[in-house]
N, C-alpha and C positions, 0 to 999 in steps of 0.2 A: 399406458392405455390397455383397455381386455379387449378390443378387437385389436385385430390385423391389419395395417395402413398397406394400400398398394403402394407401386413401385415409385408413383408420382408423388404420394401423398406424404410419404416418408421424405422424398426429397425435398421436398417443399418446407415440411417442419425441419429435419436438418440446415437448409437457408436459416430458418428465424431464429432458429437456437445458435447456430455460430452469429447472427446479428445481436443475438441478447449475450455471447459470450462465455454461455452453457455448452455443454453435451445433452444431446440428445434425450439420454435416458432422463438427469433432470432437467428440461425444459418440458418435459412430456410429464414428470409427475409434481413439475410447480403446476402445469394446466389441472391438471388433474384435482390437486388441491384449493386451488382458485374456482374450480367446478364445485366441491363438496361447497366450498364456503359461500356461494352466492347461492346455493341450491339451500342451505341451512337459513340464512337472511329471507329466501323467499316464501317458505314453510315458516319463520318467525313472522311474518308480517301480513301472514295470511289466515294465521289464529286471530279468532273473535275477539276483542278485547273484555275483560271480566265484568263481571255483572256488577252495577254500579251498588257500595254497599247501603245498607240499610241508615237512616240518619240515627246518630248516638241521642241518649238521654236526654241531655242538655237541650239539644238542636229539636229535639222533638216537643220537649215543655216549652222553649221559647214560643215555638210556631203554635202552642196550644194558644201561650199567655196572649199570642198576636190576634186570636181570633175573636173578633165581633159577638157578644155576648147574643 
């Protein structure tokens, strides 16, 4: 982590990390990496989806030949 965990807060992640079976340092930069990647998925899913494209040649003659003289 870039900040500084107080005296509690260090203890506390210490607890999780010997509960997950890690040391500290990585249980702190698996967090960290599970941070980048749900921050990556949430910037993915928050782009506009692309502009629907234009209909091809084909698809455009059919829909002429459909139309009511």
């Amino acid at each position: 982590m870039t900040k500084q965990m107080s005296e509690g807060q260090r203890a506390y992640e210490t607890k999780r990390a010997a509960k997950a079976g890690m040391s500290l340092e990585k249980w702190l930069s698996q967090r960290d990496r599970e941070r980048e990647q749900e921050a990556r998925v949430r910037a993915e899913a928050a782009k506009p989806p692309p502009a629907p494209k234009k209909p091809g040649f084909f698809s455009r003659l059919l829909e002429k030949a459909q139309k009511p003289l």
